[in-house]
C-alpha positions as CSV (number, residue, x, y, z in Angstrom):
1,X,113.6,114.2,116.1
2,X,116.3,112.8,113.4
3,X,115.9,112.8,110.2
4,X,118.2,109.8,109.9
5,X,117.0,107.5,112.2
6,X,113.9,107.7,114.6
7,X,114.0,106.3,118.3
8,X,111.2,106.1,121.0
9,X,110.6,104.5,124.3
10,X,107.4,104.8,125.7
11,X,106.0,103.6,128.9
12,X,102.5,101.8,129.2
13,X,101.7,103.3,131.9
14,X,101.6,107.3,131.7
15,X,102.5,107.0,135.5
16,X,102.7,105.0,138.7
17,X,101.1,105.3,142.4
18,X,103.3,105.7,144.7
19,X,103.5,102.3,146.4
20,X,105.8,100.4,149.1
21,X,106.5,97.4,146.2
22,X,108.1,96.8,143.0
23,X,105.6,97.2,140.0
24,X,105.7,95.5,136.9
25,X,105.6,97.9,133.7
26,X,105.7,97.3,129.6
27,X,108.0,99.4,127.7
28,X,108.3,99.3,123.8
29,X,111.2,100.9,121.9
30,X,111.1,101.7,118.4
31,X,113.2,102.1,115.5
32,X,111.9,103.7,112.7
33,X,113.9,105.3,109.3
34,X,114.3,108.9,109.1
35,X,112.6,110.9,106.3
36,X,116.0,110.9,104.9
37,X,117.3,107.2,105.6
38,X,114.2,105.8,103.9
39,X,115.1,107.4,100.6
40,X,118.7,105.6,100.9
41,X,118.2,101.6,100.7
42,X,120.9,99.7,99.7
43,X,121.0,97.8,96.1
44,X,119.8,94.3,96.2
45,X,121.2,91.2,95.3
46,X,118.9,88.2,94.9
47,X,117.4,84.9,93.6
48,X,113.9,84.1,93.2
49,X,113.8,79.8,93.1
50,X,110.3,79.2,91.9
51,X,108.7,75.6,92.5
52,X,106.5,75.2,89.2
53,X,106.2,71.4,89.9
54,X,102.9,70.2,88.5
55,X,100.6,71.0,91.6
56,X,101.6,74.8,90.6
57,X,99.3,74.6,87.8
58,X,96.6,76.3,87.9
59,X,95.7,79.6,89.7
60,X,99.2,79.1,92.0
61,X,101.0,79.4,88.8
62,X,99.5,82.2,87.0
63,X,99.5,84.3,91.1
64,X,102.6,83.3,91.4
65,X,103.7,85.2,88.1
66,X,101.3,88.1,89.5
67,X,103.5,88.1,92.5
68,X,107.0,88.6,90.9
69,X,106.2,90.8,87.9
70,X,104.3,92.8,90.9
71,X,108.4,92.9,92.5
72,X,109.7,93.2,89.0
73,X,108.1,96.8,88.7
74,X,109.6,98.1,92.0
75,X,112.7,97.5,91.6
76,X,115.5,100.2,91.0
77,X,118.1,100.3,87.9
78,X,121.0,99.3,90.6
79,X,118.9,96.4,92.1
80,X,120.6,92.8,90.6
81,X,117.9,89.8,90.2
82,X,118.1,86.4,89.2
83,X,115.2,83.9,88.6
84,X,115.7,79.8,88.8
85,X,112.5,77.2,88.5
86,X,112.6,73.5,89.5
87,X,110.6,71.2,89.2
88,X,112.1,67.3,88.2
89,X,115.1,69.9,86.5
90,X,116.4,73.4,86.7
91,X,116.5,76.1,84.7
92,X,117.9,79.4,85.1
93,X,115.0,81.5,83.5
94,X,116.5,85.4,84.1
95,X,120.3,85.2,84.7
96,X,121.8,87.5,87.1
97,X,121.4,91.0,86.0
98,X,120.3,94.7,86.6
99,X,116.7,95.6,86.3
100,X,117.0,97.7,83.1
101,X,114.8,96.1,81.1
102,X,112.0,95.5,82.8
103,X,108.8,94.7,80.4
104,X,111.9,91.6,79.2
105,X,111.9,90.4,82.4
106,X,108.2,90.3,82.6
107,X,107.6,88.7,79.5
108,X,110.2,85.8,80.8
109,X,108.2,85.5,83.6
110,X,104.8,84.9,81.6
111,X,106.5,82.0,80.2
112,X,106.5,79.8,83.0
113,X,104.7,76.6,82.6
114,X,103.8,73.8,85.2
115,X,106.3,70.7,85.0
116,X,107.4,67.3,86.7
117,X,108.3,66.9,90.4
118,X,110.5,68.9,93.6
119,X,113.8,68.7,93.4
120,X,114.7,71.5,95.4
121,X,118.1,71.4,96.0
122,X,119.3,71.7,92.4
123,X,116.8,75.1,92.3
124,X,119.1,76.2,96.1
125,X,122.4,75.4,94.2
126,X,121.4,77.2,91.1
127,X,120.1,80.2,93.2
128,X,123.2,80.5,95.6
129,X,125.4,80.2,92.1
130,X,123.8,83.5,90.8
131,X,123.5,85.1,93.5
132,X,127.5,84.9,94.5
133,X,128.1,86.3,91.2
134,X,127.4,90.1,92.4
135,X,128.0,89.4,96.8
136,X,129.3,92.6,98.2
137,X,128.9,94.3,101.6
138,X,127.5,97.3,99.1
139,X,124.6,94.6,98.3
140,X,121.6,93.2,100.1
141,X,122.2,89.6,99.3
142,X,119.1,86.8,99.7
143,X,117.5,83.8,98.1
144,X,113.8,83.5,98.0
145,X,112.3,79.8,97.9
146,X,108.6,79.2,97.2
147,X,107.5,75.9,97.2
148,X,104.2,74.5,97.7
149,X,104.8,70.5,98.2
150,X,107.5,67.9,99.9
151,X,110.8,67.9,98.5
152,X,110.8,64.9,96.0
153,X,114.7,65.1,96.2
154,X,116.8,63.9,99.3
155,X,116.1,66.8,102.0
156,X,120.0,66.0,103.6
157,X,121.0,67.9,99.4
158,X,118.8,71.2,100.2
159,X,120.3,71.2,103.9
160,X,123.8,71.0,102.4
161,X,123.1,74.3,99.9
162,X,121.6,76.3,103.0
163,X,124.5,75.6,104.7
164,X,126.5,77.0,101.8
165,X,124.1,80.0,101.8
166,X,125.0,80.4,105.5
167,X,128.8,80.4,104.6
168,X,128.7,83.0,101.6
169,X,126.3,85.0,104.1
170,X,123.0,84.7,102.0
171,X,119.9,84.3,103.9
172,X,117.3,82.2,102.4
173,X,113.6,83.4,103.1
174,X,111.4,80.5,102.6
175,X,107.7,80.8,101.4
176,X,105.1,78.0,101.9
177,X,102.4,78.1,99.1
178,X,99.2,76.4,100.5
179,X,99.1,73.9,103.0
180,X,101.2,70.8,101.6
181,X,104.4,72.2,102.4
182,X,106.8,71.0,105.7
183,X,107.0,74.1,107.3
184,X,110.1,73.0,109.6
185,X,112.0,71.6,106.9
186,X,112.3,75.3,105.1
187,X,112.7,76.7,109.2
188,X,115.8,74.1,109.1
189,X,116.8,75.5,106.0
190,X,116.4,79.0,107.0
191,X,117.7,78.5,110.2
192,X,120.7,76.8,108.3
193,X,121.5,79.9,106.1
194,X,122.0,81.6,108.9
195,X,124.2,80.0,111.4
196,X,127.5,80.8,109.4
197,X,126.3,84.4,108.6
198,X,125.6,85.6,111.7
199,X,122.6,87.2,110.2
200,X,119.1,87.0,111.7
201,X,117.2,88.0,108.8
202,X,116.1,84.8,107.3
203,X,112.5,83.6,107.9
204,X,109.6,81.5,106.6
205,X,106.6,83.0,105.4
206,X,102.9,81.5,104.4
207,X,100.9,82.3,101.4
208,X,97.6,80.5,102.5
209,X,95.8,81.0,99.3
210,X,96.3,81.5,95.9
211,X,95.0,85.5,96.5
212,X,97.2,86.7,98.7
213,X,100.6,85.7,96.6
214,X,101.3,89.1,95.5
215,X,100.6,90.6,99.0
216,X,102.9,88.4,100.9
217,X,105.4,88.6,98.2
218,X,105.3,92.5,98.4
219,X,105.8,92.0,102.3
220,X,108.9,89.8,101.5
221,X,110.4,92.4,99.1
222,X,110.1,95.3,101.2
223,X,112.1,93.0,104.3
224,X,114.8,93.0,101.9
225,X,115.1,97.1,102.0
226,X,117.5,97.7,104.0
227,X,118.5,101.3,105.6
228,X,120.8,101.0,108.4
229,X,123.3,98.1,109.2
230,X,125.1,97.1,112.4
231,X,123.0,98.7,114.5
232,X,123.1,98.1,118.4
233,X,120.0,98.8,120.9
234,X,121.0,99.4,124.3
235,X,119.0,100.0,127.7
236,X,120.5,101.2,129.8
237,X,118.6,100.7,133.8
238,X,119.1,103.0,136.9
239,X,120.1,101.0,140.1
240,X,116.7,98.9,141.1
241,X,115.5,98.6,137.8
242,X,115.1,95.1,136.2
243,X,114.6,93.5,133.4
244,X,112.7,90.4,133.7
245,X,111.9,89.4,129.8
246,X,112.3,91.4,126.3
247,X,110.3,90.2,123.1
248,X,110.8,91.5,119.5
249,X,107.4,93.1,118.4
250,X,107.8,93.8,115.0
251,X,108.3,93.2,112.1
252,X,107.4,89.7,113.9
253,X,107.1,88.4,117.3
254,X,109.5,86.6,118.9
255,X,110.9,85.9,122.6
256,X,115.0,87.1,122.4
257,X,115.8,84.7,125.6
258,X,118.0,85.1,128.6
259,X,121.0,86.5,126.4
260,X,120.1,90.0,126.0
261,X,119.8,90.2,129.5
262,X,123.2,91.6,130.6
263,X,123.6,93.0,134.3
264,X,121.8,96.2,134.4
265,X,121.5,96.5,130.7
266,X,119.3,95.5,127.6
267,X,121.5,94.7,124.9
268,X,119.9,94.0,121.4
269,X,122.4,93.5,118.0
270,X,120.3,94.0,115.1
271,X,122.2,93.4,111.7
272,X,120.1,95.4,109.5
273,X,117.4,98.0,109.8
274,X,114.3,97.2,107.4
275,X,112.2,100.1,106.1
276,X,109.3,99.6,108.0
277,X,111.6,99.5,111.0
278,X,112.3,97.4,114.4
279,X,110.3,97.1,117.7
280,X,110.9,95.7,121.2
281,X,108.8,95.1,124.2
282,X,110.7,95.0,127.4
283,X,109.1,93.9,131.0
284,X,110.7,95.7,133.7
285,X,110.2,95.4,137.7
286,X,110.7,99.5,139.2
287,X,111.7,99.7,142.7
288,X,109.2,101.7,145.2
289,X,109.7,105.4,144.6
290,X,108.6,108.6,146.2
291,X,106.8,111.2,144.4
292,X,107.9,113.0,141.5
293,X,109.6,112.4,138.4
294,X,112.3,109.7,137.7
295,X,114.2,108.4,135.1
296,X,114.5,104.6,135.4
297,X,116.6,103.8,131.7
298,X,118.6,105.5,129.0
299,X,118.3,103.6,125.5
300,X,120.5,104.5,122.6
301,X,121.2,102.9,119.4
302,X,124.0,102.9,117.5
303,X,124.3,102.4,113.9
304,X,126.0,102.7,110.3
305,X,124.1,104.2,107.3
306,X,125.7,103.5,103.7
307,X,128.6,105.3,103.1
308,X,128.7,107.0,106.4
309,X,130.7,106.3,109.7
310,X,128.8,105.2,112.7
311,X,126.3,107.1,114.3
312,X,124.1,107.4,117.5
313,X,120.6,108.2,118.7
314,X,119.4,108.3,122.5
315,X,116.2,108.9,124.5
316,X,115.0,108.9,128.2
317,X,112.6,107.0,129.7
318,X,110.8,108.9,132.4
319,X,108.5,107.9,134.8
320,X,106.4,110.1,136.9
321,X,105.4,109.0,140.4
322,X,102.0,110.1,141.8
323,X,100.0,109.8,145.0
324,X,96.8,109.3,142.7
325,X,95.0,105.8,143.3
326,X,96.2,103.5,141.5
327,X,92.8,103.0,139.6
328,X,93.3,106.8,138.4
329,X,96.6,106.3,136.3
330,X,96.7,106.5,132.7
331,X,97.5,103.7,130.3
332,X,99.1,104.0,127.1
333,X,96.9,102.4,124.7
334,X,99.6,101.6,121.8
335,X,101.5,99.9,124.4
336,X,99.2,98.0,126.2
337,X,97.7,96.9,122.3
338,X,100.9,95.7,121.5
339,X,101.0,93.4,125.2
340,X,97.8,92.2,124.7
341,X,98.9,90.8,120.5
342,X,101.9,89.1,122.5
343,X,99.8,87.6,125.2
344,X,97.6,86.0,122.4
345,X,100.9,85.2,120.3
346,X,102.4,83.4,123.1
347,X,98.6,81.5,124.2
348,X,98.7,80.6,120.6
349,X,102.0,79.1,120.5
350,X,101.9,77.2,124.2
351,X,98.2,75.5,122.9
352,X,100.1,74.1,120.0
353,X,102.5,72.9,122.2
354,X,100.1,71.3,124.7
355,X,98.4,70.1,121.8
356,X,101.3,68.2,120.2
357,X,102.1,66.9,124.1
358,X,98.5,65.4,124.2
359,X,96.9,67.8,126.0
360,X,94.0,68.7,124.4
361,X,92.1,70.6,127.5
362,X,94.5,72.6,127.8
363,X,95.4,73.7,124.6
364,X,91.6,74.5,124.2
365,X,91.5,76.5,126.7
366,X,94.5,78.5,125.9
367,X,93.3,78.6,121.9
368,X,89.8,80.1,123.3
369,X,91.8,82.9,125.5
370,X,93.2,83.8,122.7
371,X,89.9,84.3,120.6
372,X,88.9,86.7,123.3
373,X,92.0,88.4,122.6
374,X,92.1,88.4,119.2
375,X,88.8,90.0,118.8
376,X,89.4,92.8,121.0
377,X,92.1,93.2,118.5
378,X,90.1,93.3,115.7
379,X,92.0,90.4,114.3
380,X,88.2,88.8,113.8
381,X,89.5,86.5,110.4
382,X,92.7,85.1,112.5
383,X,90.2,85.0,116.0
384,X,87.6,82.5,113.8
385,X,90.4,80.4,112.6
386,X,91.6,80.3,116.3
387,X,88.1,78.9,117.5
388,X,87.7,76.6,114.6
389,X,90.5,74.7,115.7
390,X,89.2,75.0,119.5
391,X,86.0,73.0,118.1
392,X,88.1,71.2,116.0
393,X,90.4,69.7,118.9
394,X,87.8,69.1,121.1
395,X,86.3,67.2,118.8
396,X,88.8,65.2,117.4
397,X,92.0,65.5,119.6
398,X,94.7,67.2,116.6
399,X,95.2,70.5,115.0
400,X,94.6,70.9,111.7
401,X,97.9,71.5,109.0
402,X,97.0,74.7,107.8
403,X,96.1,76.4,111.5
404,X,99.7,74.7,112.4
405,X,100.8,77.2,109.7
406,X,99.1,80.1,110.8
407,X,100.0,79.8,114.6
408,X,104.1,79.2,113.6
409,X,103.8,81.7,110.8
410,X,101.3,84.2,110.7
411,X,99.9,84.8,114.0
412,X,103.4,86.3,114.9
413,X,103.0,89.0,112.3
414,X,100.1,91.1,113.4
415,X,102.3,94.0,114.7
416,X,102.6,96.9,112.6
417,X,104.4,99.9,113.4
418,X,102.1,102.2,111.2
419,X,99.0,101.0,113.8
């Protein structure tokens, strides 16, 4: 196996009976850093644009601080950072710089105090001006927004800067600090960053309470570590073999659409590699077979470390086709794991749906189907949440805020490649 650049393509089932129909099988492709690529991330370049209106105060303030002194100590001599608060005004507390001085930075930090109201989009403007300062393709460029309220500002000025954002190519992460935030206003500002770029690295996150700020803030740092850029999955299918729907599995869950479906091939662009790497989980129909072994897809990726030319990795997938019953043949229990977190994911995601649409049966039912799931997981804090809001619903005909939150947010994060 490299020691650039890892990739695998397992099967979930170890084999097939030998049947006169198509059969339906999972197969999850991962990319992972090599022992050496991991110890090669490119330099950052970014903006933290703190909210420390007045509902800060207070435990959010002072785990807040926690968080980014906690992202202050990992960062490298070459890494640039830049710090902006808002509240009812702006101020750029750490101008853009190197991390040299450290216990400096800290000490700024520590100084932070609780003010007025949100006006976000002078904190985007201020952000996006230090961060163009140091933009280069050498640099991992983003602007991370925490906010835990409404914009007091008009929304239409924040929308504008993303836009900008998008343009320069810096993709803003947003992160939602408690439950009074609009989480699709900072997905339209995300979203927005994006569009121009090309990129498909922005993202909202949720810190749901005041104790897990430095987690999730850890979480968002290491997104920003980037190994590998410009990388290109491809699957390649034998004649028979179709795809029929491929989601992205980690580092969150998401369905990739009709797009990457092209004739007999699976073709995924991914922009940047992360250090805790990529996964995919593709659903493929395989033609009736006679015994023996087959291969049914080639995958390779392709891919540009820095300061190297472009490189390439590639793996078959082989099945083997056996005259054993059908209830004799041997799942692969990472895989099927992995289907199971999606088929809760997406019961999740289609209840709150059905519960904005007014359908409250249904979305209960769906919600309690995912419980079941959810516990076989071990996901037991997420799988009580889940049947809260079952009760909650059938009870009272509406979803609460915060499970909103952790259905569009969370729930689409419990894949890990390390499991």
């Amino acid at each position: 196996m490299s020691e650039v650049l890892q990739l695998t393509s397992l099967c979930n089932r170890m084999s097939l009976p030998v049947l006169n129909q198509p059969q339906l099988v999972y197969v999850l492709t991962e990319i992972l850093p090599g022992a050496l690529s991991i110890q090669q991330r490119m330099p950052l370049n970014f903006t933290l644009v703190l909210d420390r209106s007045g509902s800060m105060a207070g435990e959010k303030l002072e785990t807040l601080k926690a968080a980014v002194k906690n992202i202050i100590q990992q960062l490298d001599p070459g890494d640039v950072i830049s710090i902006v608060t808002f509240e009812t005004r702006t101020q750029v507390l750490v101008p853009a710089q190197r991390a040299l001085d450290k216990p400096a930075l800290m000490r700024l930090v520590d100084k932070i105090e609780d003010g007025g109201g949100t006006n976000m989009a002078s904190g985007l403007r201020e952000g996006l001006t230090q961060v163009r300062q140091n933009l280069s393709p050498e640099r991992i460029s983003r602007i991370v927004l925490l906010t835990d309220g409404e914009a007091t500002d008009k929304r239409d000025d924040s929308r504008q800067e993303a836009d900008r954002a998008g343009v320069q190519g810096v993709p803003v992460i947003g992160l939602g600090f408690g439950d009074d935030w609009n989480e699709e206003f900072m997905f339209d500002l995300a979203d927005r960053s994006l569009s121009a770029s090309g990129s498909q690295t922005g993202a909202v996150d949720y810190i749901p309470a005041p104790d897990q700020a430095v987690r999730i803030f850890d979480q968002v740092f290491q997104s920003m570590q980037i190994v590998a850029q410009d990388l290109q999955l491809t699957m390649r299918l034998v004649q028979g073999v179709e795809a029929r729907k491929v989601w992205q599995v980690a580092p969150v869950i998401r369905d990739l659409g009709r797009g990457v479906l092209q004739g007999r091939s699976v073709v995924i662009p991914v922009p940047q590699l992360e250090k805790g790497g990529v996964a995919y989980l593709a659903e493929l129909m395989v033609p009736p077979r006679p015994e023996g072994a087959v291969r049914i897809a080639q995958t390779d990726v392709s891919y540009t470390l820095p300061g190297s030319s472009p490189q390439r990795e590639a793996v078959d997938l082989v099945l083997q086709f056996t005259s054993a019953p059908v209830g004799q043949v041997e799942l692969n229990g990472r895989v099927m794991n992995i289907v199971e977190k999606v088929q809760a994911f997406k019961l999740q995601t289609r209840a709150l749906e059905d519960a904005d649409a007014g359908q409250v049966g249904s979305a209960t039912q769906k919600l309690r189907q995912a419980v079941t799931i959810l516990l076989s997981q071990g996901e037991a804090d997420l799988a009580g949440q889940m049947s809260r809001e079952a009760d909650r619903l059938e009870q009272g005909g509406q979803m609460s805020s915060e499970a909103k939150k952790t259905i569009k947010l969370t729930s689409r994060k419990t894949v890990r490649l390390s499991e």
